[in-house]
C-alpha positions, 0 to 999 in steps of 0.5 A: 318890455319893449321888443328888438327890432330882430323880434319883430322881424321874426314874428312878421316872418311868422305870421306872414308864414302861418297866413301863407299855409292857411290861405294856400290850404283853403284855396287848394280845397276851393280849388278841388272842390271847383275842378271837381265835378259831381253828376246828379241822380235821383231815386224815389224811397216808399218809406220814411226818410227820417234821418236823410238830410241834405249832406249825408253820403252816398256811398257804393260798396262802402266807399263814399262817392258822392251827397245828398242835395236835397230831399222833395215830396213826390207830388204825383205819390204823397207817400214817396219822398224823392231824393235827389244825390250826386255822384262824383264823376268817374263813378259806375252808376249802372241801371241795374243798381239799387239805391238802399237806405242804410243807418238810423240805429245809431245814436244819432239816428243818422242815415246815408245812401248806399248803391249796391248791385250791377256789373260792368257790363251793365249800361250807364244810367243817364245824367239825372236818371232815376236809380231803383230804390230797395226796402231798407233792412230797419223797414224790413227788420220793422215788417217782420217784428209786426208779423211776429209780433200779430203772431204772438198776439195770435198765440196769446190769445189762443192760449187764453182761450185753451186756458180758460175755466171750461178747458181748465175743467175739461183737462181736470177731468182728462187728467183724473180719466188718464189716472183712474186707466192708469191705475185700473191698466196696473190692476189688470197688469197686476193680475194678468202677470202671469198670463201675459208672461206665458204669452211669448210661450204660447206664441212659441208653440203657435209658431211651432204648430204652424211649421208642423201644420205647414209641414203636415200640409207640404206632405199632404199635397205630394201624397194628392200629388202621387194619388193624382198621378196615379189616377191619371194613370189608372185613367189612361189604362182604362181609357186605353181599355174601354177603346179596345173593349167592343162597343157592342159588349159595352152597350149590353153591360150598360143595358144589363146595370140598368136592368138590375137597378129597376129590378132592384128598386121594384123588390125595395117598393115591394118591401117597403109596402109590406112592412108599412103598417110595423114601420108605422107602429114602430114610429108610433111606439118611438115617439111615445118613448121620445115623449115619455123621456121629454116628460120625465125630463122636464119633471127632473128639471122642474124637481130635481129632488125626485131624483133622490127620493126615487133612489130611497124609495127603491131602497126602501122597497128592496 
């Protein structure tokens, strides 16, 4: 079927339209992409980077501002990896961000930059500066699960050693201790019912017997109170009656006592001189007596029966 000369002029119109919009597209995207302009940075990770590739984004606050260009070994620390990034321009880079190393949990296992901190007064870091890098959260999620995971390996094995055949007996033998006390404390509870029942009514009467004797003691202090006062008193009377005394008298009384002591002593020497030879035969008689009694003692202990037998001899005599 051959087509008009109206159709084709269509469809030239079409494709000529169609050409225009993708090529007036690409050239706008070229374009932007020419007149915009991107400032580069640096930042040094002390960690893996599997995930970062050359593309990824770098993002501030979740707004992406910028790429990863390319990624270097540092060849002064073999364990740091350099990345270098570039930001659009017009983007608050301060000194006082952080570049942290974000993803990698995905399915893709793909990871991007994300620059966080500073404030606006902060200065700018300069063009091509290095940003400090912070410890991602899969390396410090990492970090924490082997401490957790040393310390569980810790308990394990703490576990098997307090679970092992020797502590195993020894709990046994804990076990059945803590029973025979239970079981011997029941007996005794059994037994001791009623006297430990009755113990809050002694603690009652103690209680009482301690008020009565606080009390008995409150009166005994006011009557040595009332005594003492009335000792003091008798004492200033007495004082008061010594001073008026003449100290003559007072040193003919003194002489006078002492006079009837010696003479009293000398009557007590005397007799005690006279009645020498009874005192002693008294004291021999005694401990004859005290002899008697300890021998007649011992018989009875030694042969508690003389005791019946003597009562049935005097029976039998009368």
């Amino acid at each position: 079927m051959e087509t008009t000369k109206a159709e084709r002029i269509r469809l030239g119109i079409f494709v000529l339209c169609v050409s225009s919009m993708i090529l007036g597209t690409a050239a706008f995207l070229v374009g932007k992409k020419i007149t915009e302009k991107y400032i580069p940075y640096k930042t040094r990770f002390m960690e893996s980077v599997d995930g970062l590739n050359p593309g990824a984004k770098v993002k501030l606050n979740g707004i992406v501002v910028g790429q990863v260009t390319h990624l270097e070994v540092d060849k002064e620390d073999l364990t740091a990896v350099i990345v270098n990034f570039e930001v659009s321009a017009g983007t608050p880079v301060k000194t006082t961000m952080t570049a942290n190393l974000i993803g990698g949990i995905s399915l893709t296992g793909l990871k991007s930059i994300e620059l966080s901190g500073g404030a606006p007064g902060d200065p700018n870091t300069p063009r091509g500066d290095f940003i400090k890098s912070s410890v991602s959260g899969l390396k410090q999620i990492s970090g924490q699960a082997e401490i957790m995971a040393e310390k569980i390996e810790s308990i394990m094995n703490n576990l098997l050693n307090i679970t092992n055949e020797y502590n195993q007996r020894r709990f046994t033998n804990i076990a059945t201790n803590l029973d025979n006390i239970t079981t011997r404390l029941d007996a005794v509870w059994g037994k001791n019912t009623s006297d430990i029942n009755e113990i809050p009514k002694y603690a009652k009467q103690l209680l009482e017997n301690s008020n009565a004797v606080a009390e008995e003691s409150k009166t005994t202090v006011h009557r040595m109170t009332v005594a003492l006062a009335k000792l003091d008193s008798l004492l200033s009377h007495t004082d008061k009656k010594v001073q008026n005394m003449p100290i003559e008298a007072l040193v003919k009384s003194a002489n006078d006592a002492a006079k009837s002591i010696e003479l009293l002593a000398k009557r007590s020497d005397q007799l005690v001189y006279r009645n020498q030879e009874d005192l002693s035969v008294t004291v021999r008689y005694l401990r004859e007596a005290v002899e008697n009694l300890n021998d007649v003692s011992r018989q009875v202990r030694e042969n508690p029966s003389l005791l019946i037998r003597g009562e049935e001899k005097q029976q039998r005599v009368r």
